[in-house]
OpenMM code with the backbone's topology and positions (N, CA, C; nanometers):
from openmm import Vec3, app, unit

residues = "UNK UNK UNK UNK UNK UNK UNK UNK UNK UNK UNK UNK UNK UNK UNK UNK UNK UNK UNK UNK UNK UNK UNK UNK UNK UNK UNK UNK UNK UNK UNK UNK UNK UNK UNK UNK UNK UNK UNK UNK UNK UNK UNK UNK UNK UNK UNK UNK UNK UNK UNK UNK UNK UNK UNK UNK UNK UNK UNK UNK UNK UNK UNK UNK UNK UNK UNK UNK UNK UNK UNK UNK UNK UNK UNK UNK UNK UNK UNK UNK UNK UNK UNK UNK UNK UNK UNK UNK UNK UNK UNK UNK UNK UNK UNK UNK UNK UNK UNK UNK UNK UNK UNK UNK UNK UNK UNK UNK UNK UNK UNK UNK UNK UNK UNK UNK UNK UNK UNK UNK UNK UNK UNK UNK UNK UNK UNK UNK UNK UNK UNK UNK UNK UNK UNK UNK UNK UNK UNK UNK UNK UNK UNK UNK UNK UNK UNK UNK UNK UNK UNK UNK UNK UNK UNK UNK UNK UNK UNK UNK UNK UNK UNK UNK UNK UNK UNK UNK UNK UNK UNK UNK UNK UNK UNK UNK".split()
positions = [
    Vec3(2.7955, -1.1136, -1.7610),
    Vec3(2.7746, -0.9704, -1.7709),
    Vec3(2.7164, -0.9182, -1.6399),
    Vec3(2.7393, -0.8066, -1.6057),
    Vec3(2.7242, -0.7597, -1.4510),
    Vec3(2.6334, -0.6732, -1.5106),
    Vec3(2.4502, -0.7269, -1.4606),
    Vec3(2.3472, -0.6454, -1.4439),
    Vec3(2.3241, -0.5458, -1.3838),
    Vec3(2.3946, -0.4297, -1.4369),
    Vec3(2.3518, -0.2800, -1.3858),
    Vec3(2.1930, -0.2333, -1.3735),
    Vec3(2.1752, -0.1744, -1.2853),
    Vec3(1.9838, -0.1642, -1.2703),
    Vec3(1.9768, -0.0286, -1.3449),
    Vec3(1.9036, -0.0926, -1.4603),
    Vec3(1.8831, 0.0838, -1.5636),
    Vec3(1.7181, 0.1278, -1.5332),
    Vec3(1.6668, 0.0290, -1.4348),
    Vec3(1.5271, 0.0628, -1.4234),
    Vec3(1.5380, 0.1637, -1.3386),
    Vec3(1.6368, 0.1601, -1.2739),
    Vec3(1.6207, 0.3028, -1.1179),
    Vec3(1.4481, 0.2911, -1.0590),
    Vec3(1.3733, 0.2176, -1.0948),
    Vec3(1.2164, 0.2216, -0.9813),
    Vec3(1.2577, 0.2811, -0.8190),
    Vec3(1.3819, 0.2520, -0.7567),
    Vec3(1.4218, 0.3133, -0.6053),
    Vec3(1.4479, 0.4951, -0.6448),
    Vec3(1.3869, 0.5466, -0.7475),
    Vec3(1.4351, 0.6850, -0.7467),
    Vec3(1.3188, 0.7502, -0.6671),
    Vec3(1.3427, 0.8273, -0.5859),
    Vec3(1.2358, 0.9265, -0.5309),
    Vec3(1.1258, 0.9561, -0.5803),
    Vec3(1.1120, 1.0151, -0.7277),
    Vec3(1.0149, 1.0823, -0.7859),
    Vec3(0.9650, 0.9346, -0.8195),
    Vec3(0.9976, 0.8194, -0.8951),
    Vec3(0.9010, 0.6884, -0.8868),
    Vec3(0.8598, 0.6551, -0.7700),
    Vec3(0.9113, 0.6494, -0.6639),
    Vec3(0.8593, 0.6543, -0.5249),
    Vec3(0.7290, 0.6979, -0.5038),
    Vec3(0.7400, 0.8524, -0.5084),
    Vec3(0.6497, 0.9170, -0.5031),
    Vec3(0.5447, 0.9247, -0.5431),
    Vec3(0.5505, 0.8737, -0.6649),
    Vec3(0.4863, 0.8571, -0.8059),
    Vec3(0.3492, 0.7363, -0.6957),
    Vec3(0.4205, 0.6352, -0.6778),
    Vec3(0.3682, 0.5064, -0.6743),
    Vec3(0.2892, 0.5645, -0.5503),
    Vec3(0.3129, 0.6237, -0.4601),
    Vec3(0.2496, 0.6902, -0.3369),
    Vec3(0.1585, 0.7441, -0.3293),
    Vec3(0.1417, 0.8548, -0.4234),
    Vec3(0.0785, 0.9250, -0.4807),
    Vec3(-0.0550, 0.8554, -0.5418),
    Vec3(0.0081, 0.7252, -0.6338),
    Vec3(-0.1133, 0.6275, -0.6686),
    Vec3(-0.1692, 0.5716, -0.5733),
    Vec3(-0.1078, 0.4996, -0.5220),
    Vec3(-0.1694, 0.4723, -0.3416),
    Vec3(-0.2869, 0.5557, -0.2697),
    Vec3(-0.2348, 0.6633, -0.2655),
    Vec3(-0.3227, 0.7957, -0.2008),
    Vec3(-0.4395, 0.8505, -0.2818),
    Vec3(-0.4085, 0.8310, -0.3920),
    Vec3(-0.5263, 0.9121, -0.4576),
    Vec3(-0.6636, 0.7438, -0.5000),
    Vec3(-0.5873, 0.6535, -0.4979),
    Vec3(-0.6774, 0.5116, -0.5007),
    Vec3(-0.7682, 0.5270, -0.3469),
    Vec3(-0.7060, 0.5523, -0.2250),
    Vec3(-0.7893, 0.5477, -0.1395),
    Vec3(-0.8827, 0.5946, -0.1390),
    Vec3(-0.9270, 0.7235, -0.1515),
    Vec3(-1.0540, 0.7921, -0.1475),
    Vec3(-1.1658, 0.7268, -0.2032),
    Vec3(-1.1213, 0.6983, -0.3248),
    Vec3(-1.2353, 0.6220, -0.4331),
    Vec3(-1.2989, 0.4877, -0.3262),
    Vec3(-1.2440, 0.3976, -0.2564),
    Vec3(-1.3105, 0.3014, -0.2751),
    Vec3(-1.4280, 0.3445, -0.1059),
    Vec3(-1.4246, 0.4087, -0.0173),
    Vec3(-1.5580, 0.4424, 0.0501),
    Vec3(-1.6544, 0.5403, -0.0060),
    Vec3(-1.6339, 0.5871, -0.1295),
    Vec3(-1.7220, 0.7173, -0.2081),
    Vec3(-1.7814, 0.5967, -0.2703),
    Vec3(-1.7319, 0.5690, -0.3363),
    Vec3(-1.8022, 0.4489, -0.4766),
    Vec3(-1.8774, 0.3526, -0.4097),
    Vec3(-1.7954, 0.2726, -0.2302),
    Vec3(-1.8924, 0.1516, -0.1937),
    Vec3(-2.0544, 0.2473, -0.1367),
    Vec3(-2.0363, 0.3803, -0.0910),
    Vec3(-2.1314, 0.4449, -0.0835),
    Vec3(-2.2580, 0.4831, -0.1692),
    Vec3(-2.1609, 0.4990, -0.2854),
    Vec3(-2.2738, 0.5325, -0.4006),
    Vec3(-2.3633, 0.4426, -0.4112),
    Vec3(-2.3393, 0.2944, -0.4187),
    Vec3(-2.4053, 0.1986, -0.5053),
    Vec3(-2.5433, 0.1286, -0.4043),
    Vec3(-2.5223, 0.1666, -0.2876),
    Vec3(-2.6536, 0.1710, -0.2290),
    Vec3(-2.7528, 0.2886, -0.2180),
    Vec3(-2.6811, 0.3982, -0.2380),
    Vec3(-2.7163, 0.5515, -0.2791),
    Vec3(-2.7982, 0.5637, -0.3714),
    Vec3(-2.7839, 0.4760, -0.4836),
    Vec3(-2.8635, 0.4935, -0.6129),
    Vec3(-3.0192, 0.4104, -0.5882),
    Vec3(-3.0307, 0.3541, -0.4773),
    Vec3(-3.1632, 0.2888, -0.4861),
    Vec3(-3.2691, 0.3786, -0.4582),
    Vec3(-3.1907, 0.5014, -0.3950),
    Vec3(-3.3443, 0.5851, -0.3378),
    Vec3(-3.3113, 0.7020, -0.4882),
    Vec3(-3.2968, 0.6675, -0.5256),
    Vec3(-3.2923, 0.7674, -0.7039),
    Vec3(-3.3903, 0.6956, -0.7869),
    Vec3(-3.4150, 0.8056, -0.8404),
    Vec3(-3.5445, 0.7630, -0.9779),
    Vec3(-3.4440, 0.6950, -1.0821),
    Vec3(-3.4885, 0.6290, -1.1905),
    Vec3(-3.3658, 0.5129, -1.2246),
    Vec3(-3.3048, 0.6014, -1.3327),
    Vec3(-3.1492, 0.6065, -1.3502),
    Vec3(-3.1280, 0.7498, -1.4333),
    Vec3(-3.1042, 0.6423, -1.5561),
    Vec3(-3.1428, 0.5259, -1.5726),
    Vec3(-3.0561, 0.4600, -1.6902),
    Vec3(-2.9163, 0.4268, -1.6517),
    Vec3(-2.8199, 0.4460, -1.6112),
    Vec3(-2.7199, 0.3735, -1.5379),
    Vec3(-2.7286, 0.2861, -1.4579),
    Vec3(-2.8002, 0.3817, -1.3181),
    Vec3(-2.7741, 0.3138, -1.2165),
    Vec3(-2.6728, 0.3558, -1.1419),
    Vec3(-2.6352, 0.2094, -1.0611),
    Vec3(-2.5078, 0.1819, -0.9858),
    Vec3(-2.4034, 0.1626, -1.0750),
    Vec3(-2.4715, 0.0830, -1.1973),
    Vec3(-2.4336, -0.0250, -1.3023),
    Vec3(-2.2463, -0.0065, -1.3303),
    Vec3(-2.1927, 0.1421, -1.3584),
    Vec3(-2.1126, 0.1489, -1.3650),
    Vec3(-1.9826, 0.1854, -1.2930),
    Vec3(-2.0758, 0.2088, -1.1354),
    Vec3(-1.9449, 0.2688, -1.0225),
    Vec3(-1.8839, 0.1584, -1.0053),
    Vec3(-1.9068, -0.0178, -0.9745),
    Vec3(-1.8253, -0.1268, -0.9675),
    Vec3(-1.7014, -0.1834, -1.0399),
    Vec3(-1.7178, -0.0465, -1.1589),
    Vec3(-1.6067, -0.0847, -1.2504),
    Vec3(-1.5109, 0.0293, -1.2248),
    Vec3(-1.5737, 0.1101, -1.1891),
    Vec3(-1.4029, 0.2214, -1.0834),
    Vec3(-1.4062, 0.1740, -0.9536),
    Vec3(-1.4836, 0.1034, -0.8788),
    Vec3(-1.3949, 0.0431, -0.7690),
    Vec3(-1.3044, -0.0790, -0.7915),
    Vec3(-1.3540, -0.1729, -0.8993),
    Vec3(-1.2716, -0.2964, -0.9398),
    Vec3(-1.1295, -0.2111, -0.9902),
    Vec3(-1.1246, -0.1047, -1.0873),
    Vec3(-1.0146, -0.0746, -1.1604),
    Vec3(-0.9334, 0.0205, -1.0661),
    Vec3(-1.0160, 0.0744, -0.9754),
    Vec3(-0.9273, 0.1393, -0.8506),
    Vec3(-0.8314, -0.0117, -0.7870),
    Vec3(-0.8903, -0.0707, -0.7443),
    Vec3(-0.8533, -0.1882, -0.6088),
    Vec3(-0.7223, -0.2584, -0.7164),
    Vec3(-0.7436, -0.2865, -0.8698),
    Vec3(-0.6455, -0.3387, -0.9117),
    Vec3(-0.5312, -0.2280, -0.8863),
    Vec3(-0.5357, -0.1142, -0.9222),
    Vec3(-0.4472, -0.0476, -0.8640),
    Vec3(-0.3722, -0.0358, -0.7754),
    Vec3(-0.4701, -0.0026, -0.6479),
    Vec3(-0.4374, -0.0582, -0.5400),
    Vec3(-0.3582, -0.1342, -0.5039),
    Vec3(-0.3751, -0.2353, -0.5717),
    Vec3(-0.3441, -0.3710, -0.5435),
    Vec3(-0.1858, -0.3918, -0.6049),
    Vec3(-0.1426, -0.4086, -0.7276),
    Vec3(-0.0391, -0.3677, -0.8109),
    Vec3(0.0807, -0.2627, -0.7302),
    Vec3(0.0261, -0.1453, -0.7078),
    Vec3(0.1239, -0.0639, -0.6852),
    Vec3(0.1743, -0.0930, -0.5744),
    Vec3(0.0497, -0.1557, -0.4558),
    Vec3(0.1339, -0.1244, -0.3235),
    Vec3(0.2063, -0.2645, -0.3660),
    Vec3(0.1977, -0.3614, -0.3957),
    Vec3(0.2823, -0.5029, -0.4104),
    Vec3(0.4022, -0.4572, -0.4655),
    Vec3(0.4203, -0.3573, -0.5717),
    Vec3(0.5348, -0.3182, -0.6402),
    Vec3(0.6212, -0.2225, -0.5547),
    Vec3(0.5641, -0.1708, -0.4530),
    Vec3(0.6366, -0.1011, -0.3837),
    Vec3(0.6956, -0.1446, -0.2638),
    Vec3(0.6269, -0.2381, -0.2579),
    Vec3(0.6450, -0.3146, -0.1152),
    Vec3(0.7518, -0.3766, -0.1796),
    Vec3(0.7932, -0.5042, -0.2549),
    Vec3(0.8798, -0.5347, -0.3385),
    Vec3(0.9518, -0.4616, -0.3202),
    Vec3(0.9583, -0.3363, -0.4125),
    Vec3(1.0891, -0.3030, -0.4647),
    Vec3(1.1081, -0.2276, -0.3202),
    Vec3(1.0947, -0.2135, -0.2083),
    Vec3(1.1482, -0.1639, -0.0932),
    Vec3(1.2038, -0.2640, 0.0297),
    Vec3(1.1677, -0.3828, 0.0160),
    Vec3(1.1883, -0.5079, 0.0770),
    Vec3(1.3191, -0.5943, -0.0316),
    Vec3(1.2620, -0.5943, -0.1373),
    Vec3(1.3780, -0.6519, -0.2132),
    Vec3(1.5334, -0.5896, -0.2391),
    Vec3(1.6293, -0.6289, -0.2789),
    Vec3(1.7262, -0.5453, -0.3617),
    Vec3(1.7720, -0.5572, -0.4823),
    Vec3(1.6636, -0.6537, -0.5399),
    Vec3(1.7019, -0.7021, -0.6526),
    Vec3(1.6190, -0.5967, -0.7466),
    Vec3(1.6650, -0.5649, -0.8653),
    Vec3(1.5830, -0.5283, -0.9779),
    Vec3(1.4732, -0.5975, -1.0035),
    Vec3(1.3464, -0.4922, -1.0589),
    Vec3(1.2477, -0.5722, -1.1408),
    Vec3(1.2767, -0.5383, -1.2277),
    Vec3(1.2450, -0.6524, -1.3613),
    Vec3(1.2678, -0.6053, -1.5018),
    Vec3(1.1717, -0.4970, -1.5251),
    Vec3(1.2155, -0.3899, -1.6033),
    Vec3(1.1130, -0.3037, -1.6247),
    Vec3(0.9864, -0.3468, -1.7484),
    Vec3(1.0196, -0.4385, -1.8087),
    Vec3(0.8788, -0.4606, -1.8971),
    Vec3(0.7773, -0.5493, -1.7770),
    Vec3(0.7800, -0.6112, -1.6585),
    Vec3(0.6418, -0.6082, -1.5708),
    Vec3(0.5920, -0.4310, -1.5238),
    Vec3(0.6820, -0.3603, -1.5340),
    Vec3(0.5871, -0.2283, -1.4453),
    Vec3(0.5303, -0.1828, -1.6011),
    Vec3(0.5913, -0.1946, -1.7519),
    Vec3(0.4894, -0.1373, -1.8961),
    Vec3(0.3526, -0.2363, -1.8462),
    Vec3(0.3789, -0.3629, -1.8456),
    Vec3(0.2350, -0.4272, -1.8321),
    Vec3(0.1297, -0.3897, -1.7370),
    Vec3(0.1962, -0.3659, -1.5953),
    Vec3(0.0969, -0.3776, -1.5382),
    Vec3(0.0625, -0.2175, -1.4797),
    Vec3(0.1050, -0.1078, -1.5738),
    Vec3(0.1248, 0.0045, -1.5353),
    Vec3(-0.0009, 0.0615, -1.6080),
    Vec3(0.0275, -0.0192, -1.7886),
    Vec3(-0.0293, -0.0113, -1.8788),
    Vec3(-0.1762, -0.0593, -1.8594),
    Vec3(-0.2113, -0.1593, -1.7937),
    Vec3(-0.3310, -0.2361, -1.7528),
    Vec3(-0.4099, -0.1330, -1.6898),
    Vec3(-0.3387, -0.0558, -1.5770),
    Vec3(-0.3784, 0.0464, -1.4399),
    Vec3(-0.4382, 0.1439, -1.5320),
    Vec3(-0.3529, 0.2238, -1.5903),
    Vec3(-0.3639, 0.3251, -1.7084),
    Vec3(-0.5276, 0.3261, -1.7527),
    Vec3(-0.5183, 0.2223, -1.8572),
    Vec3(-0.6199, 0.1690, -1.9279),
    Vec3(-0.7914, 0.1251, -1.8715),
    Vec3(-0.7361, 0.0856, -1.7739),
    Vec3(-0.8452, 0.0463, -1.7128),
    Vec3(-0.9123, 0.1482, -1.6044),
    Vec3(-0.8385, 0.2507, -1.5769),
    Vec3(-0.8898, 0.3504, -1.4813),
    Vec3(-0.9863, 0.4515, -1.5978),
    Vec3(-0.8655, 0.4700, -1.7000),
    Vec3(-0.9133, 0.5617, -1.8347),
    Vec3(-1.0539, 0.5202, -1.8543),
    Vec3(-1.0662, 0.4394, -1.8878),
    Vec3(-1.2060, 0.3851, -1.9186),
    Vec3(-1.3176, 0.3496, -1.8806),
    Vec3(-1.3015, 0.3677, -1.7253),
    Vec3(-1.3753, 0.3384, -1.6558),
    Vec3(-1.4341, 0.4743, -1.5822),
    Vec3(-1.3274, 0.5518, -1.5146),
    Vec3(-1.3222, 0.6970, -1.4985),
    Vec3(-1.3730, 0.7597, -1.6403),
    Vec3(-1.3930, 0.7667, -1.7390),
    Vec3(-1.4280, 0.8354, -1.8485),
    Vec3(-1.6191, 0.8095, -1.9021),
    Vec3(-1.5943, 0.6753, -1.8975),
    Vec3(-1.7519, 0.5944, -1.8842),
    Vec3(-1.8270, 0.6625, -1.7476),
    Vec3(-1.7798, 0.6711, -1.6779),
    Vec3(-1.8448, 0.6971, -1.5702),
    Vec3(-1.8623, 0.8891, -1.5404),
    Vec3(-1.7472, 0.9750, -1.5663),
    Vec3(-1.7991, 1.1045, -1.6056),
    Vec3(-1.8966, 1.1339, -1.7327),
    Vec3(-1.9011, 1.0268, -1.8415),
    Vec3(-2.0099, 1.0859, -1.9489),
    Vec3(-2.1439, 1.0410, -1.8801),
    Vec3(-2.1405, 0.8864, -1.7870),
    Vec3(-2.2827, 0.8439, -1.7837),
    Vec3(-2.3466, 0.9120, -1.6476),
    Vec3(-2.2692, 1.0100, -1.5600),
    Vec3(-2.3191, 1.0133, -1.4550),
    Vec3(-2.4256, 1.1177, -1.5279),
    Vec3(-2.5776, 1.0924, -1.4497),
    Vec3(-2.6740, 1.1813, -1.5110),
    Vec3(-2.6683, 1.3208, -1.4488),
    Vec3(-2.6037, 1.3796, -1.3465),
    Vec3(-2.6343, 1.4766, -1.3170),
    Vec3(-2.5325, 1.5907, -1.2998),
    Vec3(-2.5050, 1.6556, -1.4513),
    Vec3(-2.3932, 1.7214, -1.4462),
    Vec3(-2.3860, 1.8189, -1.4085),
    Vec3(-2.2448, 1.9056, -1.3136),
    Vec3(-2.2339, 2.0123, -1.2863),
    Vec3(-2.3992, 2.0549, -1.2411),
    Vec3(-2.3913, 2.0941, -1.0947),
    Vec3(-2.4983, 2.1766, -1.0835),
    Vec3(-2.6434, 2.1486, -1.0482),
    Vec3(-2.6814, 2.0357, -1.0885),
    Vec3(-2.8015, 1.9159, -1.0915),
    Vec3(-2.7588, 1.8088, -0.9669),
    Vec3(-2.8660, 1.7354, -0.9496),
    Vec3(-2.8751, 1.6455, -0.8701),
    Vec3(-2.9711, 1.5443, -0.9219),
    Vec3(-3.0013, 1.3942, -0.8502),
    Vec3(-3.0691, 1.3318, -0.9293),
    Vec3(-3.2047, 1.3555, -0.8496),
    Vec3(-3.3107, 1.2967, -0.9251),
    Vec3(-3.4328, 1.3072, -0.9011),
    Vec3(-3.4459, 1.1687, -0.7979),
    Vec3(-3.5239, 1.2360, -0.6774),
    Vec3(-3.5129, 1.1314, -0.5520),
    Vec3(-3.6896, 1.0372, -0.6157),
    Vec3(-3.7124, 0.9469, -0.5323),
    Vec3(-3.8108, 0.8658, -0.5498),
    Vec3(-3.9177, 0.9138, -0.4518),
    Vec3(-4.0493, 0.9474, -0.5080),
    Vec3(-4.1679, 0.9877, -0.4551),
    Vec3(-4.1542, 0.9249, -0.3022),
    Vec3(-4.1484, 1.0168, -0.2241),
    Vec3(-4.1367, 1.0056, -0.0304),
    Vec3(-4.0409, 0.9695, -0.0032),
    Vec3(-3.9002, 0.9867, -0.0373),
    Vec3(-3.7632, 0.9747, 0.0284),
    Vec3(-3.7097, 1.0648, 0.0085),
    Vec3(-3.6343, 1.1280, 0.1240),
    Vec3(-3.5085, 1.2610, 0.1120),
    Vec3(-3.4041, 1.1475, 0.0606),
    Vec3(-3.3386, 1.1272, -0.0994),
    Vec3(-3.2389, 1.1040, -0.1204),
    Vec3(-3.1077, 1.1544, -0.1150),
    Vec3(-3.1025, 1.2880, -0.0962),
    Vec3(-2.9534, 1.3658, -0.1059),
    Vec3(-2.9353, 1.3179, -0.2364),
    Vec3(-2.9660, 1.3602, -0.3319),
    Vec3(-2.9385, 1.3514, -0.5342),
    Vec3(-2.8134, 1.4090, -0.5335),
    Vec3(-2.8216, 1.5753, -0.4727),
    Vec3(-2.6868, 1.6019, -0.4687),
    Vec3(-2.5596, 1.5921, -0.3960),
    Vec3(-2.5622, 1.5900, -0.3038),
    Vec3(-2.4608, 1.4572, -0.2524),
    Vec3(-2.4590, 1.3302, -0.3404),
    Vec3(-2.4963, 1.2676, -0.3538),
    Vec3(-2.5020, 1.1599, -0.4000),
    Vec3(-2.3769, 1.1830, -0.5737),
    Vec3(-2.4547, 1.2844, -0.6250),
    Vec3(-2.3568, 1.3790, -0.7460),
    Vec3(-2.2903, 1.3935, -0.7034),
    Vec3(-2.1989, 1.5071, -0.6123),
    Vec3(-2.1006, 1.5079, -0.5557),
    Vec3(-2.0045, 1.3988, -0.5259),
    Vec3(-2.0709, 1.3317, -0.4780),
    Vec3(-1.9389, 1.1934, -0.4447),
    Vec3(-1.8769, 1.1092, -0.5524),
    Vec3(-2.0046, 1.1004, -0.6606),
    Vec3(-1.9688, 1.0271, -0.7502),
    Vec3(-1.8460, 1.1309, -0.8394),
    Vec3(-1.8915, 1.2241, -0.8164),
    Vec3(-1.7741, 1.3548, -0.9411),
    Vec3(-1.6680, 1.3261, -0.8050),
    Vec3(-1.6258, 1.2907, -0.7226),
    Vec3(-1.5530, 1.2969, -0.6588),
    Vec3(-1.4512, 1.2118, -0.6694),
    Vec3(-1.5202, 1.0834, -0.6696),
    Vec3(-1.4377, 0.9672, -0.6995),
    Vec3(-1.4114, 0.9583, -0.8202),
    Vec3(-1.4936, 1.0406, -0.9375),
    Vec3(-1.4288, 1.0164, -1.0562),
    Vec3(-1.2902, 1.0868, -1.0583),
    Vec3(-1.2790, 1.1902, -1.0206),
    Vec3(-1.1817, 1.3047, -1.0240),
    Vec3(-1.0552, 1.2572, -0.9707),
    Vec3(-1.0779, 1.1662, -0.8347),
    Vec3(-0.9787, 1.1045, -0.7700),
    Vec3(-0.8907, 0.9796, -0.8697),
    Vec3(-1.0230, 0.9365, -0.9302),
    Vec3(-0.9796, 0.8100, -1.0270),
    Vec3(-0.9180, 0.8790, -1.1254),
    Vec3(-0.8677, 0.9846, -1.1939),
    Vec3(-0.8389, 1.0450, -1.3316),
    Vec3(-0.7346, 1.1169, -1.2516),
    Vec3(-0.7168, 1.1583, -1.1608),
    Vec3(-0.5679, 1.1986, -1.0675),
    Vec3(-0.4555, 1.0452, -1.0538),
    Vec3(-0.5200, 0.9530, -1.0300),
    Vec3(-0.4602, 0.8514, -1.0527),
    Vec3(-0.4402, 0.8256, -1.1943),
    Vec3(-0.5189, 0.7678, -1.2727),
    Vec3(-0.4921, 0.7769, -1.4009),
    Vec3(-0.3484, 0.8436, -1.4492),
    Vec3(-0.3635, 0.9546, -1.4370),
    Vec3(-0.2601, 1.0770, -1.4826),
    Vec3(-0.1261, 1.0081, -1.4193),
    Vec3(-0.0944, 0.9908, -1.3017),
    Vec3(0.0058, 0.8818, -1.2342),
    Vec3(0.0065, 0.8016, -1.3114),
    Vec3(-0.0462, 0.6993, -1.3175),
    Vec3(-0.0150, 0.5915, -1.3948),
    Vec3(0.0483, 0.5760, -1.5186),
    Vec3(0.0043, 0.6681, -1.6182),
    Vec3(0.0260, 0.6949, -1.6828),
    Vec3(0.1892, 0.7516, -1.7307),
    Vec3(0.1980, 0.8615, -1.6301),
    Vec3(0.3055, 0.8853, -1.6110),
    Vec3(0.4342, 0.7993, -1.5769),
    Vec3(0.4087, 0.7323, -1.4934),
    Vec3(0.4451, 0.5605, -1.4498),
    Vec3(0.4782, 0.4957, -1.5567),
    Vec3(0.3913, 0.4715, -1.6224),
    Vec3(0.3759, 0.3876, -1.7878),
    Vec3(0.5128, 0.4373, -1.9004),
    Vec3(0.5129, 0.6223, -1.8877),
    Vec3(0.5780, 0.6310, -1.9834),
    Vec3(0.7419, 0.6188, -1.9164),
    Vec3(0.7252, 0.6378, -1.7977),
    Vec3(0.8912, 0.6235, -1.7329),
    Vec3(0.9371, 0.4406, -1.7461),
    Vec3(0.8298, 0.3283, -1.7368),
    Vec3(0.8718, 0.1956, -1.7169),
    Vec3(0.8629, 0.1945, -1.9188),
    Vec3(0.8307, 0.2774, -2.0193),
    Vec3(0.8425, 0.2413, -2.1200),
    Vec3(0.9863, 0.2666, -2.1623),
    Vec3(1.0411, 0.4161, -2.1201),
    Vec3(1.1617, 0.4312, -2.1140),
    Vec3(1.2842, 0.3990, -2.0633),
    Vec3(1.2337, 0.3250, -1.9513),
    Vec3(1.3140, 0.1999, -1.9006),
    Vec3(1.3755, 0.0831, -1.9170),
    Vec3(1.2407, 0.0511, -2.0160),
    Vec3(1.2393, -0.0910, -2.0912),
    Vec3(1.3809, -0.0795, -2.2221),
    Vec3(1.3193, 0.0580, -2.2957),
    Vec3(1.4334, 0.0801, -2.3435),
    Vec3(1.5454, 0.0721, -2.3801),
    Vec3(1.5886, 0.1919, -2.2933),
    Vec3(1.7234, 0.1530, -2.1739),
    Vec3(1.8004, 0.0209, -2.2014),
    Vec3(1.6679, -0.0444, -2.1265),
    Vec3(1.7066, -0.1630, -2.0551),
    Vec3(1.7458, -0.2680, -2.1987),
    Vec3(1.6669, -0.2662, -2.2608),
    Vec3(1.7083, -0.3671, -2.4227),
    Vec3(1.8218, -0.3045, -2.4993),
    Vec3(1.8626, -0.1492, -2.4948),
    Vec3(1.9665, -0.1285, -2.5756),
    Vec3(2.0845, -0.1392, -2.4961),
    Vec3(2.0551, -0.1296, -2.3846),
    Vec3(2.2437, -0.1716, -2.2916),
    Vec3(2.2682, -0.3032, -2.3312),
    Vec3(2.1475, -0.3931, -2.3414),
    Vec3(2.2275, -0.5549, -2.3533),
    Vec3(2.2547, -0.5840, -2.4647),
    Vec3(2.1967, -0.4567, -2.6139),
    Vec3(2.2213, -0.5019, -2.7229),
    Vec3(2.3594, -0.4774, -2.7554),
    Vec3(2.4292, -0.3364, -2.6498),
    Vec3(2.4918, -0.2825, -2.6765),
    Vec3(2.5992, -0.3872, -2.5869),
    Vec3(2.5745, -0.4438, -2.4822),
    Vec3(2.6441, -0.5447, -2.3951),
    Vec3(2.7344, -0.6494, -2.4968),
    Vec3(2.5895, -0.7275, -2.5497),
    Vec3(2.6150, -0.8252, -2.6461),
    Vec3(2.7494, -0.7748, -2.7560),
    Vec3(2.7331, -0.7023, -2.8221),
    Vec3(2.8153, -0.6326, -2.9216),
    Vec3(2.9479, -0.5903, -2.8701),
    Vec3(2.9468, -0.5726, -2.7453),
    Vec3(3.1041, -0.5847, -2.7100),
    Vec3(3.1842, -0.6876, -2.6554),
    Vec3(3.0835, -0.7877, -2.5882),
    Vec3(3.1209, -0.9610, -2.5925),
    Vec3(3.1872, -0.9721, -2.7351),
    Vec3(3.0904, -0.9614, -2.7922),
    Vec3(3.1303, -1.0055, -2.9898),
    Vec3(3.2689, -0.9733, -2.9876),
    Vec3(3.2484, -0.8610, -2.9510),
    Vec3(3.4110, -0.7472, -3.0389),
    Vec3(3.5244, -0.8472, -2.9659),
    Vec3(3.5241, -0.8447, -2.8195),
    Vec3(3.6026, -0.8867, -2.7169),
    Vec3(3.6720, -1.0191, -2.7787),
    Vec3(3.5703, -1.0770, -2.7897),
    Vec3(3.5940, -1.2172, -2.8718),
    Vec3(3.6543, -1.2595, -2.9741),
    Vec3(3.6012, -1.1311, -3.0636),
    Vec3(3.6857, -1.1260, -3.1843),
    Vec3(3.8170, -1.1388, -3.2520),
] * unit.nanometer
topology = app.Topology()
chain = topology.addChain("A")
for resn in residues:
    res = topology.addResidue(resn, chain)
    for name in ("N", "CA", "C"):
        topology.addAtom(name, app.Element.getBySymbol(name[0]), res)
């Protein structure tokens, strides 16, 4: 049977898509490696740093994933099956969601506030706020990509299982 590519991943707007994830992952990881020494001259908000390491880990997997998948599928000419981009699209998704979401409820200083600096240090609280709403925002712009990503490699997958069911079934007939 002659494997037609029903994934299309070489289409522009997935292109873009994946670029887009690329671009909006960068910002996050010098805001976030910033923060987490940032938080020592802060009065302790109950967080901490504790939770920015888990949007730079779930950024960098990103990172990491997309540009390999793009690099791939622009170096290669072969198809990827589309159920690796549900997995590891789905992983990106998930793990930004949750981490980006944990991290806008726990940051202590919402909209407007800043944190409370430690008796005799100019901390910049608000800066310090700022960057962190920054990188969250960047991380949930990605998210939204991914996501989007997710539902195009789900519809792919699709695709991709009913052509061969539909493949198979005309072998049958042929045969018949």
């Amino acid at each position: 049977m002659n494997n037609p590519y029903y994934a299309d991943d070489s289409h522009k707007a997935i292109i873009g898509l994946r670029i887009l994830s690329i671009i909006t992952t960068l910002p996050v990881f010098p805001a976030v490696a910033w923060t987490i020494p940032a938080h020592a001259k802060v009065v302790n908000d109950g967080v901490d740093w504790g939770i920015n390491p888990g949007v730079l880990a779930a950024s960098a997997f990103t990172f990491l994933w997309t540009t390999t998948v793009l690099v791939l599928r622009l170096a290669l000419k072969k198809p990827i099956h589309p159920g690796v981009y549900v997995s590891f699209d789905l992983l990106c998704f998930l793990s930004l969601a949750a981490v980006s979401i944990a991290t806008a409820v726990l940051i202590e200083p919402f909209f407007g506030t800043d944190y409370t600096c430690l008796r005799g240090s100019e901390c910049g609280g608000f800066v310090l706020a700022g960057v962190e709403w920054y990188a969250v925002i960047m991380s949930l712009i990605c998210c939204v990509t991914e996501f989007i990503l997710l539902v195009w490699a789900c519809r792919a997958t699709d695709k991709y299982r009913k052509s061969r069911k539909h493949a198979a079934r005309k072998e049958n007939a042929v045969a018949a």
